[in-house]
N, C-alpha and C positions, 0 to 999 in steps of 0.2 A: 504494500500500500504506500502512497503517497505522505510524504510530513503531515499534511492536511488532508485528512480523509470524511469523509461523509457518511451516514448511515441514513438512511428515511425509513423511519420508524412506522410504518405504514405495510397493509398485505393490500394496497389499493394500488392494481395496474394502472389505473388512469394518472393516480399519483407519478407513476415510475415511469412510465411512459413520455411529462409534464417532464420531471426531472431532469431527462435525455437529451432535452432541449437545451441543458447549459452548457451540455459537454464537460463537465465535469465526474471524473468518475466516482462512483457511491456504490454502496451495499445498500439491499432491500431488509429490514427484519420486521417481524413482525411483534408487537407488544402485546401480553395478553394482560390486556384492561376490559370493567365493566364500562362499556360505555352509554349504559340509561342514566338521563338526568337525574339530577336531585329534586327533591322536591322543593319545591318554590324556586328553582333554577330557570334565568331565562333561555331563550339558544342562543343568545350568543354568549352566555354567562357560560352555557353547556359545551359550544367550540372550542372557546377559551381555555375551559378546563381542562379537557380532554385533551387539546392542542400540547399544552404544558406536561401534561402527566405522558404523553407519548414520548416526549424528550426525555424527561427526567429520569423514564422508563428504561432506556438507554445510557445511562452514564454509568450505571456498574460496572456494562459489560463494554465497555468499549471508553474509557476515561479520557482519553489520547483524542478520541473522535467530536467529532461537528455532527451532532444527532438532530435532526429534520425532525419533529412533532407537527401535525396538521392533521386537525377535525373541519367539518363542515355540518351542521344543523340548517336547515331551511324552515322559515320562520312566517306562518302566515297567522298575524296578527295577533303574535307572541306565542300561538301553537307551534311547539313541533313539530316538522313533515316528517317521516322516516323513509328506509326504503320500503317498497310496497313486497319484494318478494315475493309475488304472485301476480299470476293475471290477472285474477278476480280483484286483489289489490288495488295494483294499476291503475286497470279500467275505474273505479272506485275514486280511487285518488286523483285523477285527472277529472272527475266528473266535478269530482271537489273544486279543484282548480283551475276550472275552466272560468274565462273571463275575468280573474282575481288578478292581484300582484303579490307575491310572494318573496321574502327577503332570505337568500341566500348568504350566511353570516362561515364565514371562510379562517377558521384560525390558524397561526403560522406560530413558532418558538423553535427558536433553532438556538441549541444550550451544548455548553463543554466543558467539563469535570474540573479541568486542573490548566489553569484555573479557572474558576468557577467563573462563568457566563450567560448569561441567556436575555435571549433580543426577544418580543414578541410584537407580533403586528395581528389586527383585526380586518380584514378585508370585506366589505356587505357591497353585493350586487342585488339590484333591485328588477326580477322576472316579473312582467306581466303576459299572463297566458294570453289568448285569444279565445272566442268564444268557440267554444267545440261541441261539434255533434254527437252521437253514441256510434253514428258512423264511421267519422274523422279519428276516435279516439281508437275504435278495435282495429281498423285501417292500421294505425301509427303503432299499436302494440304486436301486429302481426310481421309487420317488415322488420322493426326492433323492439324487440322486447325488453323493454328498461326497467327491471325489475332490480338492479342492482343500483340503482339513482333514487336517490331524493328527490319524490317531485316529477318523476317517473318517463322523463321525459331527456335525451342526452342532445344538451344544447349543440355537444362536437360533431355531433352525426345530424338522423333524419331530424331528430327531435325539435330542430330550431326552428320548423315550420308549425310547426305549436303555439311558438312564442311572437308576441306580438311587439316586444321593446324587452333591450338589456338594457339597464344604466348602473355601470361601473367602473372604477376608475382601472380595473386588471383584467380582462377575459379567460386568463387563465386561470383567477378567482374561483369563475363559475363549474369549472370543472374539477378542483377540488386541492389545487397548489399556487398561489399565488407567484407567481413566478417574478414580478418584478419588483415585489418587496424582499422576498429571497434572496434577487442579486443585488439589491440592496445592500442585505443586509452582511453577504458573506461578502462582496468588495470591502467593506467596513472592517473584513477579519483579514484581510489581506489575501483571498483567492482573488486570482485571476481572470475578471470576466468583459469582456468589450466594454 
Protein backbone atom coordinates (compact mmCIF):
# COMPACT_ATOMS: atom_id res chain seq x y z
CA UNK A 1 0.00 0.00 0.00
CA UNK A 2 0.67 3.47 -0.51
CA UNK A 3 2.19 6.07 2.61
CA UNK A 4 -1.46 7.31 2.32
CA UNK A 5 -3.99 4.65 1.96
CA UNK A 6 -7.80 4.68 1.97
CA UNK A 7 -10.39 2.27 3.15
CA UNK A 8 -14.21 3.11 2.23
CA UNK A 9 -15.96 1.72 5.00
CA UNK A 10 -18.85 0.82 2.96
CA UNK A 11 -20.25 -2.84 1.06
CA UNK A 12 -22.02 -0.06 -1.31
CA UNK A 13 -20.97 -0.78 -5.17
CA UNK A 14 -22.21 2.59 -6.11
CA UNK A 15 -20.08 3.92 -3.37
CA UNK A 16 -16.84 2.19 -4.86
CA UNK A 17 -17.67 2.47 -8.17
CA UNK A 18 -18.02 6.82 -7.06
CA UNK A 19 -14.76 6.26 -5.54
CA UNK A 20 -12.82 5.00 -8.81
CA UNK A 21 -13.52 8.23 -10.09
CA UNK A 22 -10.41 9.84 -8.06
CA UNK A 23 -8.14 7.59 -9.19
CA UNK A 24 -6.96 7.04 -6.10
CA UNK A 25 -6.29 3.61 -4.99
CA UNK A 26 -8.48 2.21 -1.74
CA UNK A 27 -9.79 -0.94 -0.12
CA UNK A 28 -13.41 -1.64 0.15
CA UNK A 29 -14.56 -3.06 3.83
CA UNK A 30 -17.35 -3.59 5.14
CA UNK A 31 -18.57 -2.24 8.91
CA UNK A 32 -20.81 -4.20 10.76
CA UNK A 33 -23.11 -1.57 12.39
CA UNK A 34 -26.89 -1.23 13.31
CA UNK A 35 -27.91 1.02 11.11
CA UNK A 36 -31.94 1.82 12.26
CA UNK A 37 -32.29 5.23 13.77
CA UNK A 38 -32.65 6.31 17.20
CA UNK A 39 -35.47 7.31 18.25
CA UNK A 40 -36.39 11.00 18.12
CA UNK A 41 -33.25 10.99 15.49
CA UNK A 42 -33.61 13.05 12.42
CA UNK A 43 -32.11 11.76 8.93
CA UNK A 44 -29.91 13.64 8.71
CA UNK A 45 -29.04 13.40 12.41
CA UNK A 46 -29.27 9.56 11.31
CA UNK A 47 -26.57 10.06 8.17
CA UNK A 48 -24.57 12.00 10.30
CA UNK A 49 -24.30 9.40 12.66
CA UNK A 50 -23.86 6.46 10.82
CA UNK A 51 -21.46 8.41 8.46
CA UNK A 52 -19.05 8.85 11.63
CA UNK A 53 -19.55 5.41 13.27
CA UNK A 54 -18.45 3.86 9.74
CA UNK A 55 -15.05 5.63 10.10
CA UNK A 56 -14.60 5.38 13.55
CA UNK A 57 -15.44 1.79 12.72
CA UNK A 58 -12.24 1.55 10.80
CA UNK A 59 -9.51 2.97 12.83
CA UNK A 60 -8.71 -0.20 14.94
CA UNK A 61 -8.00 -2.17 12.19
CA UNK A 62 -6.35 -0.09 9.95
CA UNK A 63 -4.79 3.03 12.36
CA UNK A 64 -2.18 4.06 9.44
CA UNK A 65 -5.39 4.51 7.06
CA UNK A 66 -7.61 7.45 5.78
CA UNK A 67 -11.06 5.55 6.58
CA UNK A 68 -14.02 6.93 4.08
CA UNK A 69 -17.59 6.69 6.46
CA UNK A 70 -20.80 7.72 4.33
CA UNK A 71 -24.41 7.08 5.17
CA UNK A 72 -27.29 8.41 3.02
CA UNK A 73 -31.01 8.76 4.73
CA UNK A 74 -33.77 10.27 2.23
CA UNK A 75 -35.84 12.58 4.05
CA UNK A 76 -39.60 13.32 3.17
CA UNK A 77 -40.67 15.64 5.46
CA UNK A 78 -38.59 14.59 8.30
CA UNK A 79 -39.68 10.69 7.50
CA UNK A 80 -37.24 8.27 6.69
CA UNK A 81 -37.34 6.65 3.13
CA UNK A 82 -35.47 3.33 3.23
CA UNK A 83 -34.75 0.99 0.75
CA UNK A 84 -37.83 -0.73 -0.58
CA UNK A 85 -36.20 -4.28 -1.00
CA UNK A 86 -39.10 -5.43 -2.99
CA UNK A 87 -41.28 -4.88 -5.75
CA UNK A 88 -44.34 -4.62 -3.97
CA UNK A 89 -42.13 -2.11 -1.96
CA UNK A 90 -41.08 -0.11 -4.63
CA UNK A 91 -44.01 0.16 -6.51
CA UNK A 92 -45.52 1.34 -2.82
CA UNK A 93 -42.96 3.77 -2.30
CA UNK A 94 -42.89 5.45 -5.44
CA UNK A 95 -46.66 5.78 -5.28
CA UNK A 96 -45.76 7.51 -2.16
CA UNK A 97 -43.43 9.73 -3.84
CA UNK A 98 -44.94 10.42 -6.62
CA UNK A 99 -45.33 14.30 -7.23
CA UNK A 100 -43.45 15.15 -3.77
CA UNK A 101 -39.87 16.44 -3.13
CA UNK A 102 -37.84 14.41 -1.04
CA UNK A 103 -34.48 15.52 0.70
CA UNK A 104 -31.68 13.36 0.19
CA UNK A 105 -29.26 14.01 3.27
CA UNK A 106 -25.61 12.40 2.07
CA UNK A 107 -23.07 12.05 5.01
CA UNK A 108 -19.24 12.01 4.55
CA UNK A 109 -16.37 11.64 7.65
CA UNK A 110 -13.24 10.72 6.43
CA UNK A 111 -11.04 10.13 10.08
CA UNK A 112 -7.22 8.71 10.91
CA UNK A 113 -6.06 7.07 14.16
CA UNK A 114 -2.78 8.57 14.63
CA UNK A 115 -3.11 11.20 14.75
CA UNK A 116 -6.25 11.58 15.58
CA UNK A 117 -8.57 13.34 12.76
CA UNK A 118 -11.75 13.44 11.35
CA UNK A 119 -13.35 16.01 8.69
CA UNK A 120 -17.15 15.68 8.31
CA UNK A 121 -19.36 17.27 5.60
CA UNK A 122 -23.30 17.18 5.31
CA UNK A 123 -24.30 17.13 1.69
CA UNK A 124 -28.61 17.49 1.07
CA UNK A 125 -29.98 17.38 -2.48
CA UNK A 126 -33.37 18.23 -2.94
CA UNK A 127 -35.48 15.32 -5.58
CA UNK A 128 -38.61 16.22 -6.76
CA UNK A 129 -40.44 13.38 -8.27
CA UNK A 130 -42.82 13.81 -11.17
CA UNK A 131 -46.31 12.84 -11.04
CA UNK A 132 -46.45 9.04 -11.97
CA UNK A 133 -48.93 6.77 -13.13
CA UNK A 134 -49.30 2.89 -11.72
CA UNK A 135 -48.22 2.43 -15.31
CA UNK A 136 -45.10 4.79 -15.48
CA UNK A 137 -44.15 3.39 -12.13
CA UNK A 138 -44.25 -0.92 -12.85
CA UNK A 139 -42.87 0.21 -16.52
CA UNK A 140 -39.63 1.81 -14.53
CA UNK A 141 -39.59 -1.06 -11.94
CA UNK A 142 -39.51 -3.68 -14.72
CA UNK A 143 -36.58 -2.38 -16.84
CA UNK A 144 -34.77 -1.41 -13.32
CA UNK A 145 -35.58 -2.69 -10.44
CA UNK A 146 -34.28 -0.33 -7.70
CA UNK A 147 -34.87 -2.12 -4.89
CA UNK A 148 -31.46 -1.54 -3.45
CA UNK A 149 -32.10 2.60 -3.58
CA UNK A 150 -33.63 4.97 -1.26
CA UNK A 151 -36.54 6.33 -2.84
CA UNK A 152 -36.43 3.47 -5.38
CA UNK A 153 -35.62 5.20 -8.04
CA UNK A 154 -31.58 5.38 -9.57
CA UNK A 155 -31.17 8.91 -10.56
CA UNK A 156 -27.55 7.30 -12.49
CA UNK A 157 -29.40 5.12 -14.76
CA UNK A 158 -33.32 4.82 -16.09
CA UNK A 159 -34.46 6.29 -12.83
CA UNK A 160 -33.91 10.05 -13.65
CA UNK A 161 -36.93 10.13 -15.93
CA UNK A 162 -38.92 9.92 -12.78
CA UNK A 163 -37.45 12.93 -11.43
CA UNK A 164 -38.67 16.05 -12.38
CA UNK A 165 -35.77 18.67 -10.75
CA UNK A 166 -32.35 17.85 -8.80
CA UNK A 167 -31.11 20.90 -6.73
CA UNK A 168 -27.78 20.38 -5.30
CA UNK A 169 -24.66 21.66 -4.90
CA UNK A 170 -22.77 17.67 -5.70
CA UNK A 171 -24.48 15.13 -8.10
CA UNK A 172 -22.56 12.65 -6.82
CA UNK A 173 -24.28 13.49 -3.53
CA UNK A 174 -27.22 11.85 -4.86
CA UNK A 175 -25.84 8.62 -5.53
CA UNK A 176 -24.53 8.06 -2.24
CA UNK A 177 -20.42 9.71 -2.12
CA UNK A 178 -20.15 13.15 -2.26
CA UNK A 179 -17.20 13.26 -4.37
CA UNK A 180 -16.34 16.93 -4.28
CA UNK A 181 -16.36 17.46 -0.71
CA UNK A 182 -14.03 14.21 -0.52
CA UNK A 183 -11.59 15.94 -2.79
CA UNK A 184 -11.82 18.58 -0.70
CA UNK A 185 -11.30 17.32 1.89
CA UNK A 186 -8.29 14.76 1.30
CA UNK A 187 -6.36 17.72 -0.84
CA UNK A 188 -6.46 19.22 2.67
CA UNK A 189 -4.56 15.99 3.91
CA UNK A 190 -2.12 16.31 1.24
CA UNK A 191 -3.23 13.49 -1.56
CA UNK A 192 -2.92 14.38 -4.64
CA UNK A 193 -5.98 15.21 -6.78
CA UNK A 194 -6.25 17.82 -9.81
Amino acid sequence: MTAKHIILASSSRYRRELLKRLGLPFKAWSPELDEHAFAGESPRQTAMRLARAKAHAGLGPWPQAWIIGCDQVADLDGEAIGKPGSLAKARQQLRKLSGKSVLFHTALCLAHAEPTRSHERLVTTEVRYRVLSAREIDRYLAREPAFDCAGSAKSEGLGIALLECCLGEDPSALVGLPLMALAQLLRAEGFELP
